[in-house]
C-alpha positions in Angstrom: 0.0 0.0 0.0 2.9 2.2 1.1 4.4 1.3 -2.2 1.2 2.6 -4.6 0.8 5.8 -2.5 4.7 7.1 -3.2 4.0 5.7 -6.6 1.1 7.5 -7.3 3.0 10.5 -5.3 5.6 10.4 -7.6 3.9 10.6 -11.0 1.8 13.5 -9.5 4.6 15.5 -8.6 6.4 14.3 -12.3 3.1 15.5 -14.1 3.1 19.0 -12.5 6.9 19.0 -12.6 6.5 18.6 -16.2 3.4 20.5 -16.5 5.4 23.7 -15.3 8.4 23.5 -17.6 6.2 23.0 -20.3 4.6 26.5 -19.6 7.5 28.2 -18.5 9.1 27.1 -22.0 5.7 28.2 -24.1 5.4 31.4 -22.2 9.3 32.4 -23.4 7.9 31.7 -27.0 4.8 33.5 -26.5 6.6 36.9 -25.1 9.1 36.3 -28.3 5.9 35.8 -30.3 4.2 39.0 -29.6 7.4 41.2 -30.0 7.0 39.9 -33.1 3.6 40.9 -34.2 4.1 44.0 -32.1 7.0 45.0 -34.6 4.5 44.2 -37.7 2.2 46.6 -36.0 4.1 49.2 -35.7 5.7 49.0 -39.2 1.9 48.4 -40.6 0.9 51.7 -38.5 3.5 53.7 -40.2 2.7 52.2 -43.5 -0.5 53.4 -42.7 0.1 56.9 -42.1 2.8 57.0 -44.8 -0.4 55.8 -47.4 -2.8 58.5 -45.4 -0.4 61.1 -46.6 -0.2 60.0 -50.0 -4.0 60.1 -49.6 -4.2 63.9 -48.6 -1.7 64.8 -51.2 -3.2 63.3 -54.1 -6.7 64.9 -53.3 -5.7 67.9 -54.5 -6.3 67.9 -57.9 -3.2 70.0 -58.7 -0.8 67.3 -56.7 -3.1 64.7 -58.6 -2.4 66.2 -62.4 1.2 67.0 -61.7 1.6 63.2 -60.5 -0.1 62.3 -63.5 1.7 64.2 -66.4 5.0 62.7 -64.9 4.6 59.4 -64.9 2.8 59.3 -68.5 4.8 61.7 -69.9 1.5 64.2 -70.7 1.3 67.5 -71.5 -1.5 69.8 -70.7 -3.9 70.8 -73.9 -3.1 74.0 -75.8 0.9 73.1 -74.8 3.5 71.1 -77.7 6.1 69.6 -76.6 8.8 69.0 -79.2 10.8 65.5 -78.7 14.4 65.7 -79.4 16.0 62.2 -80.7 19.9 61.5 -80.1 20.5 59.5 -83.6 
């Protein structure tokens, strides 16, 4: 009887031994894990406000046509523009 009881005593305190590294070692990956995502957040927050910027500036419809006409290459009506080739 003496026997079961430290025997049964002994896996108990093996379980919760266990049990407690266990979490001890999960909670080091959790805290490593939600650094992590906390960095994402930030860079996605100034992403964010970088895009919101972007956002005002291209409202105005100045900002917007001057954006425009440089990346097509377009010139406003009534205006020539004269292309010079280097042959």
């Amino acid at each position: 009887m003496k026997w079961i009881l430290l025997l049964f005593l002994f896996m108990v305190i093996f379980g919760l031994s266990f049990g407690f590294f266990r979490l001890y070692f999960l909670t080091g990956t959790l805290h490593s894990d939600v650094s992590n995502l906390r960095a994402k957040a930030d860079k996605l927050q100034e992403e964010g406000e970088i895009l919101s910027a972007d956002l005002d500036y291209y409202k105005n419809d100045y900002n917007l046509e001057k954006e425009i006409r440089s990346r097509f290459n377009l010139v406003p009506k009534g205006v020539s523009a004269l292309i010079i080739s280097s042959k």
